[in-house]
N, C-alpha and C positions, 0 to 999 in steps of 0.2 A: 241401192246396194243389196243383191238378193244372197241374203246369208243360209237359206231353207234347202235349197237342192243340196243331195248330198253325193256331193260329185267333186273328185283335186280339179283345181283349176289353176295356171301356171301363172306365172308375173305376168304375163299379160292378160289375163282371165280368160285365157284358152282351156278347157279339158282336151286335151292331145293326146292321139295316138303315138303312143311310146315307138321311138325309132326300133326298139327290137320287136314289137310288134312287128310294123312296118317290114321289117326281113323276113318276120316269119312269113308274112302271107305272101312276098314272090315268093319263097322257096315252094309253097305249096301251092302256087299257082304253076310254076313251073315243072312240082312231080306231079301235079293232076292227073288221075288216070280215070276217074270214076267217083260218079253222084249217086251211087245206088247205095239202096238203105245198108243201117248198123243194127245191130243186135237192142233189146230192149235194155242193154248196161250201158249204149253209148261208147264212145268212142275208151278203147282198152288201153290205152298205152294213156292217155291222158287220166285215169281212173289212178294206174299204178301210176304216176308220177306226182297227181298229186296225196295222193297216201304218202308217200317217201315223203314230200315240202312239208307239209302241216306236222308229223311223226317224226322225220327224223330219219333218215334210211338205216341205222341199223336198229329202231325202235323193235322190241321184240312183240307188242303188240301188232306190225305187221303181218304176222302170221297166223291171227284170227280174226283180221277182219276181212269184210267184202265194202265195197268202196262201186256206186252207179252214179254216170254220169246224169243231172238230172237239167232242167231249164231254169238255173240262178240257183241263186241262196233260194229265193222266195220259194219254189218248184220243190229244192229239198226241206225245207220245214215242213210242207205239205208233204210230203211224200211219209215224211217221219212220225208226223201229225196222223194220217191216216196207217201208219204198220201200228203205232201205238191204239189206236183207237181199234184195230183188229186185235191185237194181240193183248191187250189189258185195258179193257173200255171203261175200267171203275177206277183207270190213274187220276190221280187230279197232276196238270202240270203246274208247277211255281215256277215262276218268273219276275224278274226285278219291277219293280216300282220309283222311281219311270223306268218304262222298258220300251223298247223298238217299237214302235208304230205299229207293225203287222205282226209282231210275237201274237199276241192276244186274237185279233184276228182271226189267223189261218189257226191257229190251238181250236179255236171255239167252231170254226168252220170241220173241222176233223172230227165234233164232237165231243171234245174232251174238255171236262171243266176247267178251269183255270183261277189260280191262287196267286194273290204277288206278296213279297217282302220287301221290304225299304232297301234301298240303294240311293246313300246318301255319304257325303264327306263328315271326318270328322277330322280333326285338326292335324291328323296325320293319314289320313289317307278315307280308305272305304272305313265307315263303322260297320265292323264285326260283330259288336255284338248286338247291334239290331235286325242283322242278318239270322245270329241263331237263335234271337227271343222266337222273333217270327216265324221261323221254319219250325218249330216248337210242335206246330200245329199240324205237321207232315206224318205219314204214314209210310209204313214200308210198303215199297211196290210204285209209289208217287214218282214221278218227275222232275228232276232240277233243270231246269232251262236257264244257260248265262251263257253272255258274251264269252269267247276266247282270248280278245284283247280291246282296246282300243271303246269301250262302251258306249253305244248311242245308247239313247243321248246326253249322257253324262261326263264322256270323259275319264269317271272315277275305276280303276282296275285294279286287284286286289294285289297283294304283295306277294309272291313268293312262299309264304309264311300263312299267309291267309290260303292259297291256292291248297296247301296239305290241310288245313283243318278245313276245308271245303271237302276235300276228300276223307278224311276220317269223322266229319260230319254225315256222309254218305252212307259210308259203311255203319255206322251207328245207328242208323236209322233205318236203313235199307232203301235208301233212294238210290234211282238212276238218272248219271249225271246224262246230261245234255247239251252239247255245246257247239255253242254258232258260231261258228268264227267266217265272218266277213272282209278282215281290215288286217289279217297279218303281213305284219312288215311298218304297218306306221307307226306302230309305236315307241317300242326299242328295238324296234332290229326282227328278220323273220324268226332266228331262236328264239330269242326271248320273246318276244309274243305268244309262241307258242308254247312257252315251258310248263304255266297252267296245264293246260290240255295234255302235253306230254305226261304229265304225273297221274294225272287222273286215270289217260289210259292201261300206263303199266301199274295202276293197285286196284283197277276194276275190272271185275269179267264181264260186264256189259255196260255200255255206252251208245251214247248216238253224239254225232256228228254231223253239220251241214257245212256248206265249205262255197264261200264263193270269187269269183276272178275276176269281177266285175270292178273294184277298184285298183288293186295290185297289182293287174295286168291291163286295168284303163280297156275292157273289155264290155261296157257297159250296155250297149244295146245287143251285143252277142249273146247275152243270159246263156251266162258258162259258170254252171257251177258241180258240187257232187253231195251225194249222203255216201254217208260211212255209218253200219255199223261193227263194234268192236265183240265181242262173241267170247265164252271161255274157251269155245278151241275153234279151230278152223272149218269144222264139218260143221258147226251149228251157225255161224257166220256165213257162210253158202245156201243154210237154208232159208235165213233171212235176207239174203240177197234175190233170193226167188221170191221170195215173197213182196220184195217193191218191185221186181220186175212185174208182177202181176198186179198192180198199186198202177204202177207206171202206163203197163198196158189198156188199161181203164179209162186213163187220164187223157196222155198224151205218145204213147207207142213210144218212141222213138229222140231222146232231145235230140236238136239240131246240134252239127256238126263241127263247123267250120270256128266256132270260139274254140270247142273243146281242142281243134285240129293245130290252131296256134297256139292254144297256155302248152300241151303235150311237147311242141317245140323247143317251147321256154323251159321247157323243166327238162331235157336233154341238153340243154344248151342255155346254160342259165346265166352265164355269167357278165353279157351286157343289160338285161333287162335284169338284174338282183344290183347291178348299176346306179342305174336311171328310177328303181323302186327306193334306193338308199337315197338321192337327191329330192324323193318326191318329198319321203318324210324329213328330212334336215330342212326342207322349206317349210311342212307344219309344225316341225318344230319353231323355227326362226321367228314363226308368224306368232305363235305361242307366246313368245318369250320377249316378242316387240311390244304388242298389244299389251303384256303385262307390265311391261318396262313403264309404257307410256301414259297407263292409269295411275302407273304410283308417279311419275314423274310430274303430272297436274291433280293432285291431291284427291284420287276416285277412291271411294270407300277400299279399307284390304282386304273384304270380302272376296274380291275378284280378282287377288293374288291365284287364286285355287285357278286360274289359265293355266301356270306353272306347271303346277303337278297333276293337272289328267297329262290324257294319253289321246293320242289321234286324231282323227276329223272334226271328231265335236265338242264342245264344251257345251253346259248347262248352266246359261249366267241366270242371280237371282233378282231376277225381274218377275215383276207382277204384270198381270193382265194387260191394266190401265198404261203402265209404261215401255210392253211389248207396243200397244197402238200407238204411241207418242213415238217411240222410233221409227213406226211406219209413217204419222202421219206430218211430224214437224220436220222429220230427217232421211226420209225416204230410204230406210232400214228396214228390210226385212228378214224379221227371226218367225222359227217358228213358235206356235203357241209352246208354251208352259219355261220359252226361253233357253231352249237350243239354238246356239249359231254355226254354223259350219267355218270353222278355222280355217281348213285348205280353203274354203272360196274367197279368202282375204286377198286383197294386191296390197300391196309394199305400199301405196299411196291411200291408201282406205283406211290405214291403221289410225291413225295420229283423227281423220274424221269417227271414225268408230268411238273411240277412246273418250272423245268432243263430247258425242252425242252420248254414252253412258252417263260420263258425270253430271250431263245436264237433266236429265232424265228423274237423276237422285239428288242435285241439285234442290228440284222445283218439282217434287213431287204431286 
């Protein structure tokens, strides 16, 4: 049972090309007219469209950002990683503890130090306040780097309520926020996933954004994604948009086209693929909400009620070392180290063994 890749995979453990996918690329097989290169911003109608998806279309932050298409989420951290490391190389970036796998990474590859803070549950959601013990230690001009929704690998995403004192946490400090958002749409809904992030940009004059299509458009080997960032006005947000075109040009010229060419379809035409993205997550939820059903239903510690209330693809079950390898080696489960599972790579038939092999784990420690 490979619970590590992070990738939806359907009832029958297929990751599928989404049927409006699928339409997009005859439609654009069939207006093909031309393979010849795009500007160093990538494909323009897919840049403004997904500005409008993450924002909001009548979001007035619109009209000072600049938004380039770049190669994945991965591509825009990098990208961002190195405009920040040009433009204020004595930031330290903060970043959750656990955090993404490559936050840390591509930061430290950019050159820029990096800081983390706890990102842990507490009996009603994220604990806040070990979030501001620890940014305590931040400077104005530093880095906030978090999730937009949906937290790998934890699951835990702040409330509504937490999302404004993140932001007048910000302003208080003089931090600039930073925010990845890879997974909108599986949590609650593409609003609400995004409603974080929408607050942050209308009380902030500068932001960065990474943005990627790789799962909410099941777009995954196309590495289609975008940097945004947001600017006090619109002439300073163009000048930063020059500035990762020349970041870009260094890198890689040009990202490839043809994901950007079908998400840009989906966002003029959204309404069977925002469909099939609302069935994707009503199944991680379902998956959610089974697995939790079936722990309490054969007496598994209530620790692992916390399925429930994350959000998205992952959860962070507490498991130690020794009974991450018993999963692997008595039950042929595999989680990642520190005990992330990938919820969407559940099938309907795995739950009830999953469920088996936790309690026995804590069982017979």
């Amino acid at each position: 049972m490979d619970l590590i890749v992070g990738v939806y995979r359907d009832a029958s453990g297929k990751t599928p090309v989404m049927e409006s996918v699928q339409e997009a690329e005859r439609f654009l097989a069939s207006a093909a007219e031309s393979k010849s290169y795009r500007g160093l911003s990538g494909n323009l109608d897919f840049n403004d469209g997904i500005a409008r998806f993450v924002l909001g279309s009548g979001h007035p932050a619109l009209e000072r950002q600049s938004t380039i298409q770049t190669v994945a989420g991965t591509g825009a951290l990098r990208l961002i990683g190195d405009l920040i490391a040009k433009l204020s190389p004595q930031a330290k970036v903060w970043t959750t503890d656990p955090a993404y796998v490559n936050h840390l990474p591509i930061m430290a590859a950019a050159g820029l130090e990096v800081q983390t803070f706890p990102w842990r549950e507490s009996e009603t959601g994220l604990d806040f306040e070990a979030v501001v013990q620890a940014l305590d230690g931040a400077r104005a001009g530093d880095i906030l780097l978090l999730h937009g929704c949906c937290h790998n690998p934890t699951g835990i995403d702040p409330s509504l309520e937490q999302w404004s004192a993140i932001s007048r946490l910000c302003h208080d400090k003089g931090l600039i926020p930073f925010v990845d958002m890879a997974y909108q749409g599986f949590g609650d809904g593409v609003d609400a996933d995004a409603a974080g992030l929408r607050l942050l940009a209308g009380e902030h004059e500068q932001m960065f954004v990474t943005l990627s299509c790789s799962k909410n458009m099941s777009l995954y080997c196309e590495r289609t994604g975008a940097a945004m960032v947001i600017a006090s006005e619109a002439g300073e947000a163009e000048k930063v948009r020059l500035s990762l075109e020349q970041i870009a040009r260094a890198n890689y010229s040009m990202p490839p086209n043809h994901g950007a060419a079908i998400a840009a379809y989906l966002f003029a035409h959204p309404e069977a693929w925002l469909k099939e993205l609302e069935e994707c997550r009503m199944r991680v939820c379902t998956n959610r909400q089974n697995l939790a059903a079936e722990l309490k239903a054969i007496g598994a510690p209530e620790k692992f009620q916390c399925l429930e209330r994350q959000k998205g693809m992952f959860s962070l079950l507490p498991l130690s070392s020794s009974q991450i390898e018993r999963l692997r080696d008595e039950f042929a489960i595999y989680g990642a180290i520190g005990g992330r599972i990938n919820v969407a790579g559940l099938g309907t038939q795995q739950i009830p063994l999953l469920a088996d092999a936790l309690k026995r784990v804590f069982d017979s420690p």
